[in-house]
Structures are given as C-alpha cells and as structure tokens.
C-alpha positions as CSV (number, residue, x, y, z in Angstrom):
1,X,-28.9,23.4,43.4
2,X,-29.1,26.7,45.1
3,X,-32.1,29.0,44.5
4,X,-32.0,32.8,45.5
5,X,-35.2,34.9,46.9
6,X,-36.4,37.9,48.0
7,X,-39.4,38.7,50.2
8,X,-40.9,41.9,51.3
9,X,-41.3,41.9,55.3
10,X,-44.1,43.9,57.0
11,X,-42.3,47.1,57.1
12,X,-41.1,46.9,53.6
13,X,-37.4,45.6,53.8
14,X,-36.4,43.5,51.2
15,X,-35.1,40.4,52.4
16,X,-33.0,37.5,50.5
17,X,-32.8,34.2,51.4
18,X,-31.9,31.1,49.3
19,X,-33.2,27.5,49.3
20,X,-31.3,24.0,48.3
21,X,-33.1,22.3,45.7
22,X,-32.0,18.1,45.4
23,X,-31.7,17.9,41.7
24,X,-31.2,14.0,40.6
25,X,-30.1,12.5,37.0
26,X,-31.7,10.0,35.2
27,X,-30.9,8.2,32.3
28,X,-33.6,8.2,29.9
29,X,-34.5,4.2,28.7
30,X,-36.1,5.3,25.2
31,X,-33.2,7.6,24.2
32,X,-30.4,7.1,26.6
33,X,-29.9,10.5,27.1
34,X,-29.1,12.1,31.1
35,X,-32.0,14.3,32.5
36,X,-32.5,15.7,35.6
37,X,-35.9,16.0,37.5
38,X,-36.5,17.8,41.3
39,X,-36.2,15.1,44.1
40,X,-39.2,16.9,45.8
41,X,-41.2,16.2,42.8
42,X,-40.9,12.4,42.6
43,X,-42.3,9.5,44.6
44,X,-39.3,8.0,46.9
45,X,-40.1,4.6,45.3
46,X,-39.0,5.8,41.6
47,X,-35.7,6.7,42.5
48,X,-34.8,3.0,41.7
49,X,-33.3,1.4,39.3
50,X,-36.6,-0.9,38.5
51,X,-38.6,1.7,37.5
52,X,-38.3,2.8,33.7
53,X,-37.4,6.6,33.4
54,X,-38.2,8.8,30.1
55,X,-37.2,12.4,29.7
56,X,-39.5,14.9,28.4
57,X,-38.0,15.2,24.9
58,X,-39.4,11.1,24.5
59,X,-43.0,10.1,24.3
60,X,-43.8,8.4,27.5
61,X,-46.9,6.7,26.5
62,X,-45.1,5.3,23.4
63,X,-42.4,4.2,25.5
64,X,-44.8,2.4,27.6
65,X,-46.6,0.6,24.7
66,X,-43.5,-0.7,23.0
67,X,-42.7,-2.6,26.9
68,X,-46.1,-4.2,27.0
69,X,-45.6,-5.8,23.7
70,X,-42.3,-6.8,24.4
71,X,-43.8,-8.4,27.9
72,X,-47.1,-9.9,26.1
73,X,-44.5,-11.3,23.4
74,X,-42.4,-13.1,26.1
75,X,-46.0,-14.6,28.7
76,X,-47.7,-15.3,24.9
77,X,-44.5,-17.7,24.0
78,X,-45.1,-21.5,24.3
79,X,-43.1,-23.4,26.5
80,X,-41.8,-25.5,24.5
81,X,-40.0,-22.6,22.2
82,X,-36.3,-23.3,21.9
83,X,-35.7,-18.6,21.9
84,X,-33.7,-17.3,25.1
85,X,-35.1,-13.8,26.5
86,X,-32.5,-12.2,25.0
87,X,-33.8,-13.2,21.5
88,X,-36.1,-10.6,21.4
C-alpha cells in the first residue's frame, strides 16, 4: 500500500513524497473472517501460522479464555479415557 505526503521545506515549497506500507491478511480464528494489520506494527514471530490471530470486530480476551479451557479440558483428561482430541 502506497501512502502519499507532503512536507513544507525550509523555504516554504511544498514537497510530495509517498511511502510503501506492507499490509498483511489474516484470518481471524474466532470469526473466520480476513483482516489486514501493518507489517511494521507486528512482532516478526506472529506472522506464523502457530500463533492465534483475532480481528478487531472479535473479543480477544474472550477468544483467549475459550482456548485455555479447551487446553485445561484436554491436560485435565485421565489417561485412561477412550475420547480422541478431536472429540472435543
């Protein structure tokens, strides 16, 4: 994405210049809905797949709650249970 400016320079002239933004898209885990967020924003290690991503219509701290429980369900399970991960 392209971004268009203009500065003042010391003797007044009004100068444009433009800057490239990196825009990337997401898919959103609570909703499944595409979103886009500023590369420059975002620690390099979130662009990955492994990390959960919510978009800013979903509540992430909801989201976030609703995983725990699903994890603490699964560690909390006796070993002897006869339910596949998928059973959940």
């Amino acid at each position: 994405m392209q971004t268009q400016y203009v500065r003042t320079s010391k003797r007044g002239k009004h100068h444009t210049y433009s800057r490239n933004k990196t825009v990337v898209l997401f898919r959103c885990d609570a909703c499944q809905g595409v979103f886009k967020r500023d590369k420059g924003n975002m620690d390099p290690k979130r662009l990955d797949n492994r990390y959960y991503h919510v978009c800013g219509n979903c509540d992430a701290k909801k989201f976030a709650q609703e995983k725990g429980v699903e994890s603490r369900r699964v560690w909390d399970m006796p070993v002897s249970s006869l339910k596949t991960l998928d059973q959940f």
